[in-house]
N, C-alpha and C positions, 0 to 999 in steps of 0.2 A: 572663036570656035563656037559652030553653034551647038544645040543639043542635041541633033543629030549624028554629030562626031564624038557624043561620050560613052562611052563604055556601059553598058548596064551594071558592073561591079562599083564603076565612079560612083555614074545614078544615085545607085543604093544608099553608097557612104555621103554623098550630099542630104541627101534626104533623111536620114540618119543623125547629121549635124544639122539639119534643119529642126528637126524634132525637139532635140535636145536645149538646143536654144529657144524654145516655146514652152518648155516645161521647167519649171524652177526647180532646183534641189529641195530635198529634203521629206517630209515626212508626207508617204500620199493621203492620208488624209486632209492636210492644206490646200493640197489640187485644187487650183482653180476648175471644174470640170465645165464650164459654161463657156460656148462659144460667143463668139460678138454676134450671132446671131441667132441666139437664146435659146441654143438643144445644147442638153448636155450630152457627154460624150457616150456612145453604147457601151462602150468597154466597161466602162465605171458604172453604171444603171443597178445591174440585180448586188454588188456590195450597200451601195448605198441604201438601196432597202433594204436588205438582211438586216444592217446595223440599226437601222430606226424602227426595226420593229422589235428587234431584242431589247435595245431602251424603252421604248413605248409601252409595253405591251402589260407590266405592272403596273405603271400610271395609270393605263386606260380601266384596266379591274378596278383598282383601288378605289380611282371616281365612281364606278359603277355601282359599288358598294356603297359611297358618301350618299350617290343623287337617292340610292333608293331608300337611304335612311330620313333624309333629308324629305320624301315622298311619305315617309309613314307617317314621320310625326306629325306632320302636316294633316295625314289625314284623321289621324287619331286627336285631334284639337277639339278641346271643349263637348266631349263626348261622355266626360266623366267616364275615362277607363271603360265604357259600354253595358258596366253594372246594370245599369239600368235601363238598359234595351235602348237600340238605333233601329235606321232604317234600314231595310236587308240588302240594299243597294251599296251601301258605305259599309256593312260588313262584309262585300263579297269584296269590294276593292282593297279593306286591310288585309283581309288574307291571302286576297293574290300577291300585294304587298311581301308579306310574310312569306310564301314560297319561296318569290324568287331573293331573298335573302337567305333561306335555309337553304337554295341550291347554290348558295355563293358562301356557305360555315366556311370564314378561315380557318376555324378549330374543330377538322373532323372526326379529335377524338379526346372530346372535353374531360372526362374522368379521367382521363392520361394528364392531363395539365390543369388541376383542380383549382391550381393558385389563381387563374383566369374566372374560374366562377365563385372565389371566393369573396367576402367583402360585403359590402351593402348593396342592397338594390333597392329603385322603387318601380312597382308598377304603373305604367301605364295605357294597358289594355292587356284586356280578357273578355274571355267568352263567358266567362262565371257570369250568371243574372240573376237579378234580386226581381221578381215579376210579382204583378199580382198580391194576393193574399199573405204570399211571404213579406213582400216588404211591408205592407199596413201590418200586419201582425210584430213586424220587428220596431215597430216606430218610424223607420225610415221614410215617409210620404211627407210628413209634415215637422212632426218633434224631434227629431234625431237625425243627425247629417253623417253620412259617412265620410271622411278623410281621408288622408295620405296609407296609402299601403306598403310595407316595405319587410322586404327579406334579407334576413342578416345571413351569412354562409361561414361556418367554421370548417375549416377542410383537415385540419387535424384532428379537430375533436369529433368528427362529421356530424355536426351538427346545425340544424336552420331554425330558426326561431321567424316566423309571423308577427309585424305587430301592425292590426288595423287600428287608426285611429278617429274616432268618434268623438261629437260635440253636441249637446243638448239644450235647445231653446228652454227657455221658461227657468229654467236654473242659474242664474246667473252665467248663461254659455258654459255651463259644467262641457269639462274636456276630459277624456280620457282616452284608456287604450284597451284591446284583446289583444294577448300575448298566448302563441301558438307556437311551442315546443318540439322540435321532431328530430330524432338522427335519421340518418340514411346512411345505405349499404350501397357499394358502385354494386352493380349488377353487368353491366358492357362496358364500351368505351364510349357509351354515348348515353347510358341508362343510370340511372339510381332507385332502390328501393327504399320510399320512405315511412316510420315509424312513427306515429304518433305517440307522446309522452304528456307533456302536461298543455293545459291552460289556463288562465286567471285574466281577470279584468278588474282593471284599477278607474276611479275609487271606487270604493264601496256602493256611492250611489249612483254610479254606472251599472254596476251589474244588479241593483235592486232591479232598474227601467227592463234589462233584458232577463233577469232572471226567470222568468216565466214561459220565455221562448228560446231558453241558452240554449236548446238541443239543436233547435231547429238553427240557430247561429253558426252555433259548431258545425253542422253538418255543410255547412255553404264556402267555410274557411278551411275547414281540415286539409291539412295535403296529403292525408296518409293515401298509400297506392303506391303508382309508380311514377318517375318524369323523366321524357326523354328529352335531353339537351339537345336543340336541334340548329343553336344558332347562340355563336358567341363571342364577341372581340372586346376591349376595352372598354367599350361604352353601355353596348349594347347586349341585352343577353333574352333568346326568345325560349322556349319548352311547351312540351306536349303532353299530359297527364292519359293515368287509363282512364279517364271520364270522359275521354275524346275534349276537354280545354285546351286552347293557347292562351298562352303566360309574355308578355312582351315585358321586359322592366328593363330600366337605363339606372346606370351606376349613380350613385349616389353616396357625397360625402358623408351624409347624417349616420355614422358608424353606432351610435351610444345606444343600438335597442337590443343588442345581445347579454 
């Protein structure tokens, strides 16, 4: 019989069991969807992207988040924090840096989850600059080295203490610390208002070398004002003071300065 004698209901049901024996049981996700002749099938096309972009689509942030941390640090290397002024070329790149991580805050409303800003921090970079006159006057040109910066954050008790540390040539590398005292008040879900309370600088003959210019020290450290948290996940934590500063500092074990 040839197929001109079959019935279009036969047809059907040949074609039908033709099918069926080309396609395996079981879960369509297994589908083979690729012919022996390397298109895959129409039918199958707009699921199988649907599905790999709802997988993908947090991996591909996440990375996005990593490279451009992975971009800061990089560009923040051996600048000494910026203290002490860069080129205005490498500070336009940190801060576009900086944007596009403040418009990626996993944590849009930090004072809602204070547990994430609490802890230790260290700095490394700011806009805060020691220029000029200020810093010959503070010792810092030649006699006096400024250190590791670092923010302790209590979120029960709200309170942040500052402690810069400093080291002194000619003195047997005398070392010491300023220690800066503050509570804060949440003000938004992304703000705090902060109070300055005490300071002290240990030892004694650290603050002989600054005592003459502690005004002008304090005024360069102090964080009273305000800081808007504008950037914060695990590692990383960035802020914006009303003196128009950014504050970048990555977590740090060294807990023991509160």
């Amino acid at each position: 019989m040839t197929n001109s004698h079959v019935s279009p209901l036969i047809s059907r049901t040949m074609n039908i069991m033709k099918l069926q024996n080309f396609v395996p049981a079981g879960n369509c996700s297994r589908i083979n969807t690729t012919s022996r002749f390397g298109e895959r099938a129409s039918w199958f096309r707009p699921i199988t992207i649907m599905k790999v972009a709802e997988q993908s689509s947090g991996l591909v942030e996440d990375e996005t988040l990593a490279q451009k941390k992975r971009e800061l640090y990089m560009a923040v290397e051996g600048i000494n924090r910026g203290i002490f002024g860069m080129p205005s070329a490498q500070k336009i790149e940190i801060e576009n840096l900086v944007k596009q991580l403040e418009s990626q805050n996993p944590t849009p409303d930090p004072t809602l989850e204070l547990e994430k800003v609490a802890g230790c921090w260290r700095l490394i970079y700011s806009t805060i600059s020691i220029l000029g006159s200020k810093r010959t006057k503070l010792g810092l040109r030649d006699f006096i080295s400024l250190g590791d910066f670092f923010q302790t954050i209590d979120e029960v008790q709200s309170k942040a203490v500052n402690v810069i540390k400093f080291s002194a040539r000619g003195l047997s590398l005398l070392s010491g610390e300023l220690s800066i005292e503050a509570s804060f008040k949440i003000a938004s879900t992304t703000r705090v208002d902060i109070n300055y309370e005490k300071s002290t600088i240990i030892p004694d003959q650290l603050m002989n070398l600054f005592r003459k210019n502690y005004d002008l020290l304090l005024s360069i450290f102090n964080p009273e004002g305000w800081l808007e948290i504008t950037y914060v996940d695990d590692s990383m934590r960035i802020g914006r003071d009303d003196k128009g500063n950014i504050f970048v500092l990555e977590r740090s074990e060294d807990d023991n300065n509160l």
